[in-house]
Wavefront OBJ file of the C-alpha trace (Angstrom):
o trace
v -41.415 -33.332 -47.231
v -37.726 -32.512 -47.947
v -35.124 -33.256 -45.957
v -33.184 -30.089 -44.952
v -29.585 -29.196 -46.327
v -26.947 -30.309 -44.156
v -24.589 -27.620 -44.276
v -22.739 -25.307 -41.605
v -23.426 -21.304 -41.616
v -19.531 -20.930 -41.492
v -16.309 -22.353 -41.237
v -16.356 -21.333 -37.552
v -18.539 -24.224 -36.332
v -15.835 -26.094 -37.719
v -13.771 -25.416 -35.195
v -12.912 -27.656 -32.476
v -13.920 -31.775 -32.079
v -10.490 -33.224 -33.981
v -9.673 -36.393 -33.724
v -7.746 -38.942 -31.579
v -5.375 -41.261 -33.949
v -2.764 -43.886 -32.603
v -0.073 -44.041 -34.166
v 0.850 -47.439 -34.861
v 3.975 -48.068 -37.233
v 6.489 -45.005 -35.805
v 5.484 -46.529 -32.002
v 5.749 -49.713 -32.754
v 8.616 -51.002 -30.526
v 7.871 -48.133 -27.688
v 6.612 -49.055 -24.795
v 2.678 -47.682 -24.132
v -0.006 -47.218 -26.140
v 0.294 -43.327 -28.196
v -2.492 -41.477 -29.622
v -2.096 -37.950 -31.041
v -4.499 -35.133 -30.965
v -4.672 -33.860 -34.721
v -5.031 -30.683 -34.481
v -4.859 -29.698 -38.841
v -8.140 -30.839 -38.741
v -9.353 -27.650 -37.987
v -10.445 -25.164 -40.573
v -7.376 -22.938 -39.916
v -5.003 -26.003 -40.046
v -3.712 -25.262 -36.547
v -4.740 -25.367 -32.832
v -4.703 -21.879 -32.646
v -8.281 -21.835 -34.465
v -9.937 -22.509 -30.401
v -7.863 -19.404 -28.984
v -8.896 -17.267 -31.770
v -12.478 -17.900 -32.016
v -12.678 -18.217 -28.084
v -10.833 -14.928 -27.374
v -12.866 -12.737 -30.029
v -15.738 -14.173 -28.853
v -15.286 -13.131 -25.061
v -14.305 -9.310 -26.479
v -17.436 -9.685 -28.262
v -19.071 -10.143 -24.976
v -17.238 -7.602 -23.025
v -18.359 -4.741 -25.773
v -14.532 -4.349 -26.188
v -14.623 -5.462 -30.367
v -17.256 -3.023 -32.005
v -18.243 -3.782 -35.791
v -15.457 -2.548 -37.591
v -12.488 -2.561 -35.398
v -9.232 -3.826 -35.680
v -7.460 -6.674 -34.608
v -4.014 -6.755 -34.100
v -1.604 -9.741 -32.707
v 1.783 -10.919 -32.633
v 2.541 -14.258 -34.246
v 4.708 -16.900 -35.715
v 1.681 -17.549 -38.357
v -0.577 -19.750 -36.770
v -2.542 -17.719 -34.520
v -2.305 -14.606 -37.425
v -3.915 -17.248 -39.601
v -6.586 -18.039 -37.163
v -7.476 -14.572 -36.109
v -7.532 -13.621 -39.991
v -10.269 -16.096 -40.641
v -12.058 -15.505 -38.183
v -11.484 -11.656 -38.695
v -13.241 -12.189 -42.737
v -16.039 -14.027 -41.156
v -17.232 -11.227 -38.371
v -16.211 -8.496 -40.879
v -12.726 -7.182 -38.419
v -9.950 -5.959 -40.196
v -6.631 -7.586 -38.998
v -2.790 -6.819 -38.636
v -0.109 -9.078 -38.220
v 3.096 -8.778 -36.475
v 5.396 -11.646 -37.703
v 8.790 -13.376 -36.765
v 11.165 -13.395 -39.718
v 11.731 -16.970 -38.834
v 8.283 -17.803 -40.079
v 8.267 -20.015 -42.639
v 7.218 -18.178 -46.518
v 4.566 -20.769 -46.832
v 2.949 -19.122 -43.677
v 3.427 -15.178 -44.784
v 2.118 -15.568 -47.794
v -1.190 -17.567 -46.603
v -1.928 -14.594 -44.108
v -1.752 -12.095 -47.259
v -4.065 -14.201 -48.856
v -6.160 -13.737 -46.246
v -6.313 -9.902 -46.462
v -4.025 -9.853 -43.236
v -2.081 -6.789 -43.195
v 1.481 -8.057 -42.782
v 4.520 -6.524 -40.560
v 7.511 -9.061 -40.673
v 9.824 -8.357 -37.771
v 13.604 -9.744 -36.981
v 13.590 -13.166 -35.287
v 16.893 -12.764 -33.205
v 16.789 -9.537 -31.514
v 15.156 -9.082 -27.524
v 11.846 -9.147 -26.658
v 12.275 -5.524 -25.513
v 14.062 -4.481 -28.413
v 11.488 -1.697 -30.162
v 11.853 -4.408 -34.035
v 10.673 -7.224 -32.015
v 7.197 -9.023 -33.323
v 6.299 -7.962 -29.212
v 6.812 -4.126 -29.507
v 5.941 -3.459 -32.960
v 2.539 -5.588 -32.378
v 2.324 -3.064 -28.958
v 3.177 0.652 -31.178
v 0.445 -0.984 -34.151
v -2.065 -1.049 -30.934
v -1.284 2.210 -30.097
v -1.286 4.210 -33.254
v -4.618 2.201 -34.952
v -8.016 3.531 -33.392
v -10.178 1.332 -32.507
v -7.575 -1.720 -32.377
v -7.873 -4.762 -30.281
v -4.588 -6.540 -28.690
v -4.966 -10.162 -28.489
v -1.595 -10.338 -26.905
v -1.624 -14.725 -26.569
v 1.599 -14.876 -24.552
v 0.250 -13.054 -21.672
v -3.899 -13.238 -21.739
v -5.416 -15.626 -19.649
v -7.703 -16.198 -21.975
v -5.129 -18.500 -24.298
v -5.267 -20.766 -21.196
v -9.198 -20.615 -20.904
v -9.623 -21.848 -24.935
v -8.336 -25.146 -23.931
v -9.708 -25.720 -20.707
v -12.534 -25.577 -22.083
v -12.429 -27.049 -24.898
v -9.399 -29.392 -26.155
v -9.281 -30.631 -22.155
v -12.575 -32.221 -22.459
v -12.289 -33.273 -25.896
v -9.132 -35.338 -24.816
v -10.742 -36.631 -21.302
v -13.505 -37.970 -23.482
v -12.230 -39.508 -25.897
v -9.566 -41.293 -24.090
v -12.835 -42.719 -21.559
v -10.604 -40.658 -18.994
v -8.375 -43.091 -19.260
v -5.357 -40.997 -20.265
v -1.797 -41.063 -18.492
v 0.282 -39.129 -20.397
v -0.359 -35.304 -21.893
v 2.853 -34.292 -24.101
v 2.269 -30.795 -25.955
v 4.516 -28.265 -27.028
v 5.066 -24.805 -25.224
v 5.539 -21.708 -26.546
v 2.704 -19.425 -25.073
v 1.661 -21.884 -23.109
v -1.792 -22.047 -23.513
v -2.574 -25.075 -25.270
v -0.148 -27.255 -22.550
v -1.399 -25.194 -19.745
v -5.084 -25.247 -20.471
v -5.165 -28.574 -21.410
v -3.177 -29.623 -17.946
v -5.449 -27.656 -15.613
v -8.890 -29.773 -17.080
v -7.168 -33.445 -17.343
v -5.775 -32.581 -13.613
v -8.793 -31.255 -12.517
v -10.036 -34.993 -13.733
v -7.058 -36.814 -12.213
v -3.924 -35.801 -10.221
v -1.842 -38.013 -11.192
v -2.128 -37.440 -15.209
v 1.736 -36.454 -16.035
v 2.281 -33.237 -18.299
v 5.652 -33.143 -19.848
v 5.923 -30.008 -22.246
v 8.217 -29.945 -25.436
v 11.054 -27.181 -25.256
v 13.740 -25.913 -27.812
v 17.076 -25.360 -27.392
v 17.601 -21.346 -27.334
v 14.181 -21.102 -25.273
v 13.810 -20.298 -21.402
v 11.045 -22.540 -20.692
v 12.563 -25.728 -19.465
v 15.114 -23.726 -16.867
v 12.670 -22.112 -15.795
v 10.185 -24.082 -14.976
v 13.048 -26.012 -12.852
v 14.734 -22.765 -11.142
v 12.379 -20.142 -11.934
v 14.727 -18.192 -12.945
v 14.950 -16.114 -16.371
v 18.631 -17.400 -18.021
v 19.271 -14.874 -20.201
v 22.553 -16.983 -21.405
v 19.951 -19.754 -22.367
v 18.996 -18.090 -25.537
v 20.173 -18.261 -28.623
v 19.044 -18.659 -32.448
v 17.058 -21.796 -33.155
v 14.735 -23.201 -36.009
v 11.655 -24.394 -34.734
v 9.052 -22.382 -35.121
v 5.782 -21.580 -32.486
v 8.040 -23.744 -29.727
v 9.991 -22.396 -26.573
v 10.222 -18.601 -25.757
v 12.682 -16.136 -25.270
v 10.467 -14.574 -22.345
v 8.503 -15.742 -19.742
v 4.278 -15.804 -21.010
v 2.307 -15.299 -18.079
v -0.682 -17.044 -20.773
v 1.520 -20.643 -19.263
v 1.032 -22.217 -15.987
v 3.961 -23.932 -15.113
v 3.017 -25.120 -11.674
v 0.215 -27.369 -14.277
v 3.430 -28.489 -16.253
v 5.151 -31.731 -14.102
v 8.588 -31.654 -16.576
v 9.991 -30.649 -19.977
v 12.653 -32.130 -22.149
v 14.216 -30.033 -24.698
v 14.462 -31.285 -28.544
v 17.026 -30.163 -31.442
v 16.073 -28.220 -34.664
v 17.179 -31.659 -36.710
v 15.862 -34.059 -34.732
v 12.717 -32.657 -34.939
v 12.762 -32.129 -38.789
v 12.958 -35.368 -39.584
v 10.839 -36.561 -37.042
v 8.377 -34.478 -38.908
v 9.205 -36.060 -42.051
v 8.805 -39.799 -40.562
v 5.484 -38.952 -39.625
v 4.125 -38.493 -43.379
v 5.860 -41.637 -43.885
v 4.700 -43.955 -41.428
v 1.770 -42.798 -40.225
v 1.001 -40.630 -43.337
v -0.109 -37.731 -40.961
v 1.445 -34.449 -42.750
v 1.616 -32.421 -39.722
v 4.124 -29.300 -39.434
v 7.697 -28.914 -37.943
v 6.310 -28.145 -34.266
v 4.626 -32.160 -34.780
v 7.932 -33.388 -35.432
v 8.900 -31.785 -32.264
v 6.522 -33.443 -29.941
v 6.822 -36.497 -31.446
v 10.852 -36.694 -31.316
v 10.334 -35.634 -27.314
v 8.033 -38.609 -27.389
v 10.891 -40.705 -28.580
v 13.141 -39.329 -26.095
v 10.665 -39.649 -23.093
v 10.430 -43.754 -24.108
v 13.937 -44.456 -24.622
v 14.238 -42.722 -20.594
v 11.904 -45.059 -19.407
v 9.173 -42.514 -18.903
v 6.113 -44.756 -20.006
v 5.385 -48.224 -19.062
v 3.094 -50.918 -21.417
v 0.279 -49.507 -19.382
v 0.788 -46.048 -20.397
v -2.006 -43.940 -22.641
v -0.006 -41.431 -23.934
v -1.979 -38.367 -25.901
v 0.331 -36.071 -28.137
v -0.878 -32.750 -29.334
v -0.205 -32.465 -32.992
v -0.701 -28.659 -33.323
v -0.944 -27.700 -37.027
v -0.302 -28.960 -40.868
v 2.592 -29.569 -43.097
v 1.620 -27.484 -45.590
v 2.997 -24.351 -43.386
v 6.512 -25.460 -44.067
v 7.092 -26.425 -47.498
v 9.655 -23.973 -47.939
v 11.342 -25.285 -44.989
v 11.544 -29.069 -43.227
v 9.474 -30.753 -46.361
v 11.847 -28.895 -49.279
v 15.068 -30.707 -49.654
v 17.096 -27.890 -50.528
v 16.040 -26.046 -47.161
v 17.541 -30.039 -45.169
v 20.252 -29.439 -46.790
v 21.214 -25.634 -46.353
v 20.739 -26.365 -42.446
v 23.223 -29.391 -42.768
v 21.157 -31.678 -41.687
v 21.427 -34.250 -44.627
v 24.659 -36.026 -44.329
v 26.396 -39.558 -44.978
v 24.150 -41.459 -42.140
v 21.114 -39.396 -43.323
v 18.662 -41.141 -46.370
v 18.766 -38.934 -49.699
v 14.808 -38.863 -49.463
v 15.456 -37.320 -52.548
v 12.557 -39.475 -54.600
v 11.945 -37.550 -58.239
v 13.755 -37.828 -61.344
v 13.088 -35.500 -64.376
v 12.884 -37.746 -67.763
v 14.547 -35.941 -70.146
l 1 2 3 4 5 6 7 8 9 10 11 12 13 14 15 16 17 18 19 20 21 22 23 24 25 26 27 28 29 30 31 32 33 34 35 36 37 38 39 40 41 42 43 44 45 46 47 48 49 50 51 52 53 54 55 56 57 58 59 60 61 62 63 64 65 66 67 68 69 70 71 72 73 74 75 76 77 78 79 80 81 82 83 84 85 86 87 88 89 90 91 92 93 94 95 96 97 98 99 100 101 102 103 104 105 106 107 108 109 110 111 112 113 114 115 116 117 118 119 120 121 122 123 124 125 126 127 128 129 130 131 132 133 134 135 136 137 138 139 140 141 142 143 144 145 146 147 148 149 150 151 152 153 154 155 156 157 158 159 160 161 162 163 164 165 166 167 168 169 170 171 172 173 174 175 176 177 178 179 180 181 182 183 184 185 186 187 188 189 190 191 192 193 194 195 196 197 198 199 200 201 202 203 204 205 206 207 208 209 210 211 212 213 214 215 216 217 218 219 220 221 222 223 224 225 226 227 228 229 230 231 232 233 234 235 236 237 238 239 240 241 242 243 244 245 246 247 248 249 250 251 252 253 254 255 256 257 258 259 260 261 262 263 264 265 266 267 268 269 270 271 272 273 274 275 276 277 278 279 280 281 282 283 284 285 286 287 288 289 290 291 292 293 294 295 296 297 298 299 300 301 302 303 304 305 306 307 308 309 310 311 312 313 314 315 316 317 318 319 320 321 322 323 324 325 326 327 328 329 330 331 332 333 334 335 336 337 338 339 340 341 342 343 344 345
């Protein structure tokens, strides 16, 4: 009798299960013990596989996505990459509303994937009618039979993790986790995650990763909205220039704020030493990781787990191309020339 073919009906059952990996060499002299949550180990490259999937799914359920509908979302390419995928799998068609600030690498993947592409200005206001927000909101309106996903403020974002990257990190850490360090920019993947390992224990800390130019970390400490907090910044899918409602601060218990450059090579020191190519919002919560240590936030008790939230391969055009270090200035005398080919002529 033959043994059946091991084989999955789609790249959908992919999603989900990635693995926990310490990171040994870039931790070596911080105190605690640091395992990351890899999230480009999904099929999509990117955390944002669970909330697209998960989302779709519960539409599905609701009889509010009909065969042949349209799905339309704001995004800084992950999520658009997601919901495209799974768009070509349950036969939706998709449009994308995009920051400018998105990386090239990540535009032209969602083309590829027969995404239909609006690219909006990064540095104008949430209400202004070219932001990625409104011009998402008028698609909606004018497309029949169009879906909003709308990530920043469904409840849903939050729900994807609970269920499913909360678990996934309370079991494989034996529940014996400490620390949960994630990025924020929705919120959903920090805040999701937070309500399930609290729900577990209390007294698990959740420090979120914030950008300089973003709201998040004021106002989470005030709640207030500081408009005179914003400004351009680099980082992509990281920090907001509104408040989500898809983030529950009161699951958050601090943030600390990174820099564009600090975080780019942080990036770029994790495909050295750890040889985990993982994309600029990685470098991010691994530089606030850095930070947290050197303020005495963990102990040589701590079990810290670090979302790693999508692949390198997004930014080639940006933190892993030389030229790009070096148009942003952040190359200088103190800086290595990781500059490593030479052309034999």
């Amino acid at each position: 009798m033959r043994e059946e073919i091991q084989a999955h009906n789609s790249v959908l059952e992919l999603i989900g299960d990635t693995p926990l990996i310490k990171l040994n060499n870039i931790a070596a002299k911080m105190k605690g013990n640091y395992f990351a949550k890899v999230e480009a180990f999904n099929p999509g490259h990117s955390t944002k596989d669970r909330i697209a999937l998960y989302i779709i799914e519960q539409a599905e359920k609701k009889g509010i996505l009909k065969p042949g509908d349209t799905i339309i979302e704001t995004t800084s390419g992950n999520t658009g990459f997601s919901i495209a995928m799974v768009s070509i799998i349950k036969g939706y068609k998709c449009i994308l509303a995009v920051s400018s600030k998105s990386s090239n690498d990540k535009i032209d993947m969602l083309k590829t994937m027969g995404a239909k592409v609006y690219v909006c200005p990064a540095n104008v206001s949430a209400d202004d009618s070219r932001s990625y927000y409104q011009v998402a909101k008028r698609l909606h309106e004018e497309t029949k039979g169009s879906v909003y996903i709308n990530q920043y403020f469904n409840e849903l974002n939050m729900d994807a993790h609970y269920y499913s990257t909360g678990p996934e990190i309370w079991n494989q850490t034996k529940g014996k986790i400490t620390h949960l360090v994630a990025c924020s920019g929705t919120g959903g993947t920090i805040s999701g995650t937070a309500r399930f390992l609290k729900e577990q224990n209390p007294d698990v800390k959740v420090i979120g990763i914030d950008a300089f130019g973003s709201v998040l970390k004021k106002y989470h400490e005030t709640r207030e909205f500081d408009t005179n907090e914003i400004y351009p910044y680099r980082i992509e899918g990281l920090g907001k220039n509104l408040i989500p409602t898809a983030t529950d601060f009161n699951s958050i218990d601090d943030f600390i704020k990174v820099t564009d450059e600090s975080s780019a090579h942080t990036a770029r020191e994790l495909a050295k030493t750890e040889g985990l190519f993982v994309g600029y919002t990685s470098g991010a919560a691994m530089q606030g990781l850095k930070q947290l240590e050197e303020a005495g936030e963990f102990t040589s008790k701590s079990n810290i787990v670090v979302i790693f939230p999508d692949h390198g391969s997004r930014y080639m055009s940006k933190v892993f191309s030389d030229d790009w270090m070096n148009q942003q200035g952040f190359f200088d005398a103190k800086t290595e020339d990781v500059r490593a080919i030479e052309y034999i002529k």
